[in-house]
C-alpha positions as CSV (number, residue, x, y, z in Angstrom):
1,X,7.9,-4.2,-26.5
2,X,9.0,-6.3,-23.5
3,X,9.3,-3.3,-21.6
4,X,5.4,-3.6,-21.6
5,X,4.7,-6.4,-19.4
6,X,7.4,-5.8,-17.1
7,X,5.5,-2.8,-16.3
8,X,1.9,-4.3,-16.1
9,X,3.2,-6.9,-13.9
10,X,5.8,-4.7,-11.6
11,X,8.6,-7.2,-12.8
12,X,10.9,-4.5,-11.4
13,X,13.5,-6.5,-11.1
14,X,13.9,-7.9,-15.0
15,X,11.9,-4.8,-16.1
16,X,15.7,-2.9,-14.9
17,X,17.8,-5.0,-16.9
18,X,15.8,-4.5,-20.1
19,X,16.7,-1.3,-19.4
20,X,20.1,-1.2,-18.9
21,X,20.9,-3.7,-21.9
22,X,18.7,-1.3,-24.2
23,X,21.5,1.4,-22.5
24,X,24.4,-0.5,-23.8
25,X,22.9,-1.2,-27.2
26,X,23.5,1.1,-29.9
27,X,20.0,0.7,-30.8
28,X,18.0,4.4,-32.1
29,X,14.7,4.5,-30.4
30,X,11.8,5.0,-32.5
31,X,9.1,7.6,-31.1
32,X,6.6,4.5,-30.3
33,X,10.1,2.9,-28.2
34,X,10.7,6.0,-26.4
35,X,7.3,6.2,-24.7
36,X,7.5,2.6,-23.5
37,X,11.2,3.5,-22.0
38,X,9.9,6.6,-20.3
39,X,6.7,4.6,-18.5
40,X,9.6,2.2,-17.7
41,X,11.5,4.4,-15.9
42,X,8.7,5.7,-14.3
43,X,7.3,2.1,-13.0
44,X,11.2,2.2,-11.5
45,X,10.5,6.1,-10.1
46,X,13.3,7.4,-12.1
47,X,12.1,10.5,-13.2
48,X,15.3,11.6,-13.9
49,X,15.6,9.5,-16.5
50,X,12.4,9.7,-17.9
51,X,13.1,13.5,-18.4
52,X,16.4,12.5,-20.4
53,X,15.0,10.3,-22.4
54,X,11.8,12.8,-23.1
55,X,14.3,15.8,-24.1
56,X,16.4,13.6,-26.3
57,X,12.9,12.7,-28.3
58,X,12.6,17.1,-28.2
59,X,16.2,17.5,-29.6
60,X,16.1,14.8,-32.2
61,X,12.0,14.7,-33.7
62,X,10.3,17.4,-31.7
63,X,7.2,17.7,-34.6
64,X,7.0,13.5,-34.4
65,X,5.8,14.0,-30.5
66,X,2.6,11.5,-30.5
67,X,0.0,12.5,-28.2
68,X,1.2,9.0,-26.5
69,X,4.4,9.8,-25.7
70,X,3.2,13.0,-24.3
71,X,0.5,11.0,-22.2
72,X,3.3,9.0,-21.3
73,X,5.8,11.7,-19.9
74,X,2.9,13.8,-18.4
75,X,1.6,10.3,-16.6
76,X,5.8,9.6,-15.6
77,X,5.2,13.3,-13.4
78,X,1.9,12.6,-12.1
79,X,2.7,9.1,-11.0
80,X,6.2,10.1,-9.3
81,X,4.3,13.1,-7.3
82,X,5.2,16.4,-9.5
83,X,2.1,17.2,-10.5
84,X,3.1,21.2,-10.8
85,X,5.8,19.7,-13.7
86,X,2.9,17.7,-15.3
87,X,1.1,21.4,-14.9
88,X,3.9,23.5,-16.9
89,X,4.3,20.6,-19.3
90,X,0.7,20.4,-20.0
91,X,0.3,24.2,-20.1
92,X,3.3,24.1,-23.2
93,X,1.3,21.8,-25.4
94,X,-0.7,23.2,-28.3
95,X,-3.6,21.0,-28.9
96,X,-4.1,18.9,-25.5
97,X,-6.8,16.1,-26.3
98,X,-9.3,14.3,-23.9
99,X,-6.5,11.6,-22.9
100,X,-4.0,14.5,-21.5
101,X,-6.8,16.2,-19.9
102,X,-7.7,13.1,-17.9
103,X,-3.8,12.0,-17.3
104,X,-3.7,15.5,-15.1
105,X,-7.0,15.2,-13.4
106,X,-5.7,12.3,-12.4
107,X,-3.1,13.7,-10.9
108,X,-4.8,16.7,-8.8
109,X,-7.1,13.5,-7.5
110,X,-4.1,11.8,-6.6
111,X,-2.4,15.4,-4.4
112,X,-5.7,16.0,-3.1
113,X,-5.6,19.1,-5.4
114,X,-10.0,19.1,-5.7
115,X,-9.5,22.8,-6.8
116,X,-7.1,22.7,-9.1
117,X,-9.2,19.9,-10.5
118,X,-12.4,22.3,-10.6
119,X,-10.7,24.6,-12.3
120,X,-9.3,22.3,-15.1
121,X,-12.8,20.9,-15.6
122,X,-14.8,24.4,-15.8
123,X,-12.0,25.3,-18.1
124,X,-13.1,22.3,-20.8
125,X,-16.1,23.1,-20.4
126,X,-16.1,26.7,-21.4
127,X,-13.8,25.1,-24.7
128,X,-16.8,23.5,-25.5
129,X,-14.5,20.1,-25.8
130,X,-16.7,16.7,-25.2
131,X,-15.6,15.2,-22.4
132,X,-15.6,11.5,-21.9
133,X,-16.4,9.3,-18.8
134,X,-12.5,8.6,-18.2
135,X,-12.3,12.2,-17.7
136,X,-15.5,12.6,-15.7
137,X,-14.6,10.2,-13.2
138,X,-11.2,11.9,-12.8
139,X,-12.9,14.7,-11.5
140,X,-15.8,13.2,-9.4
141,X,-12.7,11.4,-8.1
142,X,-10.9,14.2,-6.9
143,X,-14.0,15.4,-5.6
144,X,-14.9,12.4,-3.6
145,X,-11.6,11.8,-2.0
146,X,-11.9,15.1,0.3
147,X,-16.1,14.5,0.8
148,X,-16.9,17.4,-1.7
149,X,-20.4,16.4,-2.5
150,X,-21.7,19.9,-3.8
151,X,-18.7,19.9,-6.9
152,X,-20.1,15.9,-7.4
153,X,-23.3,17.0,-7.6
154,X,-22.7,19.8,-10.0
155,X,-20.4,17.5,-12.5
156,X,-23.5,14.9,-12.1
157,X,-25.8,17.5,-13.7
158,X,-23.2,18.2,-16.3
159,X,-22.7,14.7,-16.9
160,X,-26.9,14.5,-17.2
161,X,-26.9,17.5,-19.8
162,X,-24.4,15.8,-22.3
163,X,-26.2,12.7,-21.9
164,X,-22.8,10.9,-20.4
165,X,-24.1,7.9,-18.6
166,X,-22.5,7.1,-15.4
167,X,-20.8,3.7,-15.1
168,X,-20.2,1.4,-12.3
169,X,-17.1,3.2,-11.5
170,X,-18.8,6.4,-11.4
171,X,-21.0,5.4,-8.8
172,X,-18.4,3.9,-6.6
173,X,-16.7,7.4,-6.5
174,X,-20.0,8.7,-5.8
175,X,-20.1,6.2,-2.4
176,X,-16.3,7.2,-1.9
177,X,-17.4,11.0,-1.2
178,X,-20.9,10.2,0.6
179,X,-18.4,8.0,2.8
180,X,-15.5,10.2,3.4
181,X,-18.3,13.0,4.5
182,X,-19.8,10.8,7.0
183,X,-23.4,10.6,5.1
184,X,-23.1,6.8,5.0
185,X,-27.2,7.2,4.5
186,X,-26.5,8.5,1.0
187,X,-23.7,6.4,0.4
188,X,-25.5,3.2,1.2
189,X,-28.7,5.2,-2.0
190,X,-25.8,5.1,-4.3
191,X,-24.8,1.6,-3.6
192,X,-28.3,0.5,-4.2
193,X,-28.5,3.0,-7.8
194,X,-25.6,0.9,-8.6
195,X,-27.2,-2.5,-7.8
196,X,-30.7,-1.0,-9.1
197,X,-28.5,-0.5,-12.4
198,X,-27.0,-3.7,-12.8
199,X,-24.0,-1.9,-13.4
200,X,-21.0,-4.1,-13.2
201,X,-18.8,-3.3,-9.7
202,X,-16.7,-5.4,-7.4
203,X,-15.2,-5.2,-4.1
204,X,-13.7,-1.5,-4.3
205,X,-17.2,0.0,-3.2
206,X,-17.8,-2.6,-0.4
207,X,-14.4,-2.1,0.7
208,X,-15.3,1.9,0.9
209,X,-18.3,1.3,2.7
210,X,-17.0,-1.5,5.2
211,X,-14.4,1.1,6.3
212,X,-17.0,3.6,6.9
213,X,-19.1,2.0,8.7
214,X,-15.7,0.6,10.7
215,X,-14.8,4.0,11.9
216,X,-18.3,5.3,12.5
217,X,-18.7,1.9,14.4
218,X,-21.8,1.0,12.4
219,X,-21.7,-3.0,13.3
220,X,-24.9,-3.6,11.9
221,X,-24.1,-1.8,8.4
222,X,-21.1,-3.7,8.3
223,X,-23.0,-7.6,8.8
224,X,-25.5,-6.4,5.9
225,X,-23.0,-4.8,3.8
226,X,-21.1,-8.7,4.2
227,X,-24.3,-10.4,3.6
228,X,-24.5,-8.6,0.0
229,X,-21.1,-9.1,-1.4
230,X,-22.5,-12.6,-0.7
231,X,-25.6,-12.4,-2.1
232,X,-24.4,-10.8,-5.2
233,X,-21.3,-13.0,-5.5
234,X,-18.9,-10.3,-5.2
235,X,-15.5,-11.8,-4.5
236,X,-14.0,-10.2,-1.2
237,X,-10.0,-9.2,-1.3
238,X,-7.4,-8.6,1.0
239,X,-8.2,-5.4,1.6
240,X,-11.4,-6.4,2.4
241,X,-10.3,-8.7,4.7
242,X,-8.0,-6.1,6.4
243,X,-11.0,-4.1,7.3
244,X,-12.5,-6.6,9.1
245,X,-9.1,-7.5,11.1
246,X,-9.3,-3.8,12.2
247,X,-12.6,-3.7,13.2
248,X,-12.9,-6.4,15.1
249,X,-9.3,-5.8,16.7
250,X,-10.5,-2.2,18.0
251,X,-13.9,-4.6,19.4
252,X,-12.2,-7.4,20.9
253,X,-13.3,-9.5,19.1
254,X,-10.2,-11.4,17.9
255,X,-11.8,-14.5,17.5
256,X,-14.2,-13.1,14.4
257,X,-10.7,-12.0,12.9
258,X,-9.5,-14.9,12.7
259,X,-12.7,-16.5,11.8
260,X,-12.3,-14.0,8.8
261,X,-8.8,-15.0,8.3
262,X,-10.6,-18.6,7.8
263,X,-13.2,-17.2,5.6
264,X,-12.9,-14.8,3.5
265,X,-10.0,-16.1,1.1
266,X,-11.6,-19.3,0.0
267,X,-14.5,-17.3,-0.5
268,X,-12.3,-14.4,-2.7
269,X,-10.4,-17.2,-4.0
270,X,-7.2,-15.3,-3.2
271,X,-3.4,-15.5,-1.1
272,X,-3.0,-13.9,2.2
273,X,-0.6,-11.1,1.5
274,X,1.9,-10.1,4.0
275,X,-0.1,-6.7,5.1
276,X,-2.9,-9.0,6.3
277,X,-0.7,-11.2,8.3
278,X,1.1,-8.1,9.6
279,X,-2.4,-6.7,10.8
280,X,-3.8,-9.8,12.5
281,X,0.1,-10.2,14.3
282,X,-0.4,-6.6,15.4
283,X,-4.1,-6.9,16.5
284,X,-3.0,-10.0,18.4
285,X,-0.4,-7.8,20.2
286,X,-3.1,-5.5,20.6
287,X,-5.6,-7.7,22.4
288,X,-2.7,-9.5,24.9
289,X,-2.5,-12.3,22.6
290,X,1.7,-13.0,22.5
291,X,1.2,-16.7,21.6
292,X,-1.0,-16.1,18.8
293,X,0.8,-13.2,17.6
294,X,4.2,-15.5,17.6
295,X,2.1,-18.5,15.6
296,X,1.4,-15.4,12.8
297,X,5.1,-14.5,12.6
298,X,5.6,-18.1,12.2
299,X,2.6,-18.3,9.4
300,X,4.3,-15.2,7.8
301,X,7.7,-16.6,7.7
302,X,6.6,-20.0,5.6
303,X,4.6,-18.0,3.1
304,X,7.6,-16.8,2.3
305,X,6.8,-13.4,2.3
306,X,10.8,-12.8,2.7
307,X,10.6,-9.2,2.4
308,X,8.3,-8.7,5.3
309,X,9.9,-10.9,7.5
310,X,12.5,-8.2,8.7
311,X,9.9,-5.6,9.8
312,X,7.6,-8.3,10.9
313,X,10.5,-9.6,13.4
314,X,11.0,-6.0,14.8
315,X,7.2,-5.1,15.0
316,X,6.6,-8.7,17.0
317,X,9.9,-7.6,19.1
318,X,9.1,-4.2,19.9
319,X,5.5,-4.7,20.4
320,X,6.1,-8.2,23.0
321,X,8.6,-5.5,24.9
322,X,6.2,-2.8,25.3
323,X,3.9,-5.3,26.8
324,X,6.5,-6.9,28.6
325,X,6.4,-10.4,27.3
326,X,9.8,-10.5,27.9
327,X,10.1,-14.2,27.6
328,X,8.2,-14.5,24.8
329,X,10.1,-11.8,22.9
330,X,13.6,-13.3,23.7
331,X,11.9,-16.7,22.6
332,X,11.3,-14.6,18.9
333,X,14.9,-13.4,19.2
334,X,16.9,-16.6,19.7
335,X,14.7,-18.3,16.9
336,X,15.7,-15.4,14.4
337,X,19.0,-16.0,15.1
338,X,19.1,-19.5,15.3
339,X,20.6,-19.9,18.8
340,X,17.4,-22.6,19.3
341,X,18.3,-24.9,16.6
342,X,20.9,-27.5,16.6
343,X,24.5,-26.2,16.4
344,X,25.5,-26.8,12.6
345,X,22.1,-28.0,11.4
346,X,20.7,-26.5,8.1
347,X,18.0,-24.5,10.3
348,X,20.6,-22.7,12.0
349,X,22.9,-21.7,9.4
350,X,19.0,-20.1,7.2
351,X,18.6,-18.0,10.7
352,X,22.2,-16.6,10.5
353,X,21.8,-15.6,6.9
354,X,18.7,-14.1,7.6
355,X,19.6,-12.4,10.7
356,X,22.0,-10.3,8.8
357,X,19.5,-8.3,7.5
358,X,17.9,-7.9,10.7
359,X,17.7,-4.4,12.5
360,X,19.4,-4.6,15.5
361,X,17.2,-1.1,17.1
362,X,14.8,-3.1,18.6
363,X,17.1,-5.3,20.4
364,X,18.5,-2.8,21.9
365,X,15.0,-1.6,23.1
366,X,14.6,-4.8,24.5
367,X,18.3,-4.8,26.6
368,X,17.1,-1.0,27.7
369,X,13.9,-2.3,28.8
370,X,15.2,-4.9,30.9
371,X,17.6,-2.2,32.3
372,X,14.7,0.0,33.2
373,X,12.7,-2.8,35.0
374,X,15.7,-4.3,36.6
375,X,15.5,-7.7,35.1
376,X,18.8,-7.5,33.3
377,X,20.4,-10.5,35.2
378,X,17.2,-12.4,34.5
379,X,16.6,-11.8,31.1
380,X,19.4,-9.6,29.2
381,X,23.0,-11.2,30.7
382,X,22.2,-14.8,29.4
383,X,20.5,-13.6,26.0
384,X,23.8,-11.4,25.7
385,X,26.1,-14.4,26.4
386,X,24.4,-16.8,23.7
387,X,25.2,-13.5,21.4
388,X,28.8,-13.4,22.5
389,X,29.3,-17.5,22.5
390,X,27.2,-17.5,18.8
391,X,29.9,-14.5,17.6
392,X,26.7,-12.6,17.1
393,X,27.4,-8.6,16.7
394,X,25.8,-6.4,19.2
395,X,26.0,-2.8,19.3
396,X,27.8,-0.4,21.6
397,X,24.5,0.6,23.4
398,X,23.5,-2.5,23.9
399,X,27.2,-3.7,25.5
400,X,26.9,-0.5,27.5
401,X,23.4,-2.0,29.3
402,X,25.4,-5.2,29.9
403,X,28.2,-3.6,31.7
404,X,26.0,-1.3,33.7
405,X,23.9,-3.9,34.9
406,X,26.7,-5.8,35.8
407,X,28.1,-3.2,37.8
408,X,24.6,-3.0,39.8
409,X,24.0,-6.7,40.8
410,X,28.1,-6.7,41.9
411,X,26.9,-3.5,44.0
């Protein structure tokens, strides 16, 4: 189906027009089809329409349901957050197999539902049903993700007794819970049983442990925990790297962030994404650095990370006003609008499109700033008359600061 890889590559966009030419077609859906349009629908977080297409399959061939299709629909609810519809779907079938099982454990992990997913498990096992690893790490998962290590100990003796054999995954959840409880001790054993092992694992259980350590300010855990994705040629990602931004953000330390920044994606052999640039911008705000926090906008902008741009321009704004970088913050505004560049150039008429999608909330927290602090005739008049000259729109607030500041300095 092309539907398929739309899906495993979030190709939203064309993934959506598939769909609504398969609409128009006059085309009759076999049961195999109707599964891939469901998980379709639900990549696009139409439930809605996954339910209509999953009772026309009931009215039209409800004894050629495939356990598929079912997996499908049930995964549909517990992706889109309505797990208690997975629940009374689930509970309807006659014959749920492991697959089904694991599709809802999934989901209480997912709704922090560790109970629920107790419950589930100690009901399979009083079926007698032979439960796979999928389904095992479900539940250690939900487990983990709330620091329950007496539940993951108990499934680990279960898991012993059937002779299941933990896999690399299964010890990263096992880390996830030591970590989430604080007992980065224990979490740090597991790590090594997983090293020990040579089971196969990658950045996810690093990442786990780095942001432990972070928030129980464990520096030293953090360098040798660095040191062994190195040693062990584990490829860092951008999550990793947002870690460390953090970290050494909170410290002060924005040089080692940036040194990171330097670092840690030749090394991962990967692209900055635009929540790492958005971090380091923000921890530059954070640690008084306006310049640097400017250059990252800049940086932000040419990767072309178009979507981010908007929220990145009113993060930069608001946070250069609430440190009152004033000049610096009308510096980002002009540029975003273009009232820098030359009149008629190609760089100014790219700002103006932009800028129509800009929110225009921010600017007005920058006007009412300037009110409070009394530097309206310094900063806000001009930057208002460049608006008015330019056509620019303003809003009604924003024209209301103007004229009351006017009415002050005439006063």
């Amino acid at each position: 189906s092309v539907l398929e890889p739309c899906v495993r590559n979030k190709d939203n966009q064309r993934l959506e027009a598939f769909l609504q030419q398969f609409e128009k077609s006059d085309l009759r859906p076999s049961v195999p089809v109707f599964g891939s349009v469901i998980k379709g629908y639900s990549s696009l977080k139409r439930i809605d329409k996954c339910w209509e297409y999953w009772n026309e399959l009931q009215s039209q061939q409800p004894a050629k349901h495939s356990d598929i299709v079912t997996g499908c629909m049930l995964d549909a609810l517990v992706c889109n957050k309505e797990v208690d519809k997975a629940v009374e779907l689930f509970m309807g079938l006659k014959q749920p197999n492991m697959v089904l099982y694991s599709i809802l454990l999934k989901g209480f992990a997912n709704s922090n539902q560790p109970q629920r997913a107790m419950e589930f498990w100690r009901e399979m096992c009083s079926k007698g049903m032979k439960i796979n690893l999928v389904a095992y790490n479900s539940i250690l998962d939900a487990q983990a993700r709330v620091g329950n290590t007496d539940e993951i100990c108990e499934i680990l003796e279960h898991m012993a007794s059937t002779g299941t054999r933990p896999d690399g995954i299964t010890h990263s959840v096992i880390v996830k819970g030591h970590c989430v409880k604080g007992e980065l001790d224990k979490a740090f054993q597991a790590l090594k049983g997983i090293q020990q092992c040579n089971l196969d694992h990658d950045a996810v259980v690093y990442n786990t442990l780095l942001d432990a350590c972070s928030k129980h300010r464990r520096h030293d855990l953090m360098q040798q925990l660095l040191e062994g994705m190195e040693t062990k040629k584990v490829a860092p990602t951008n999550f990793t790297l947002g870690i460390l931004i953090k970290h050494y953000a909170r410290n002060r330390q924005l040089d080692k962030a940036f040194e990171a920044l330097e670092k840690l994606p030749k090394q991962g052999k990967f692209q900055i994404n635009e929540q790492v640039w958005m971090c380091l911008m923000c921890s530059c705000l954070n640690n008084g650095e306006p310049k640097k926090a400017i250059e990252i906008y800049e940086q932000l902008k040419a990767a072309q990370h178009d979507a981010a741009a908007g929220s990145a321009y009113e993060t930069l704004v608001s946070g250069l006003v609430r440190n009152n970088d004033f000049a610096y913050a009308i510096e980002v505004v002009e540029k975003a609008y273009g009232l820098r560049a030359e009149n008629g150039s190609r760089e100014q008429k790219l700002a103006l499109e932009t800028s129509k999608h800009l929110d225009l909330a921010c600017l007005e927290q920058l006007f009412a700033r300037l009110d409070s602090l009394s530097l309206h005739k310094e900063f806000g008049l001009p930057l208002l008359e460049q608006f008015r000259s330019a056509k620019l729109p303003v809003t009604n607030r924003i024209l209301a600061l103007a004229v009351s500041a006017s009415r002050s300095t005439r006063n």
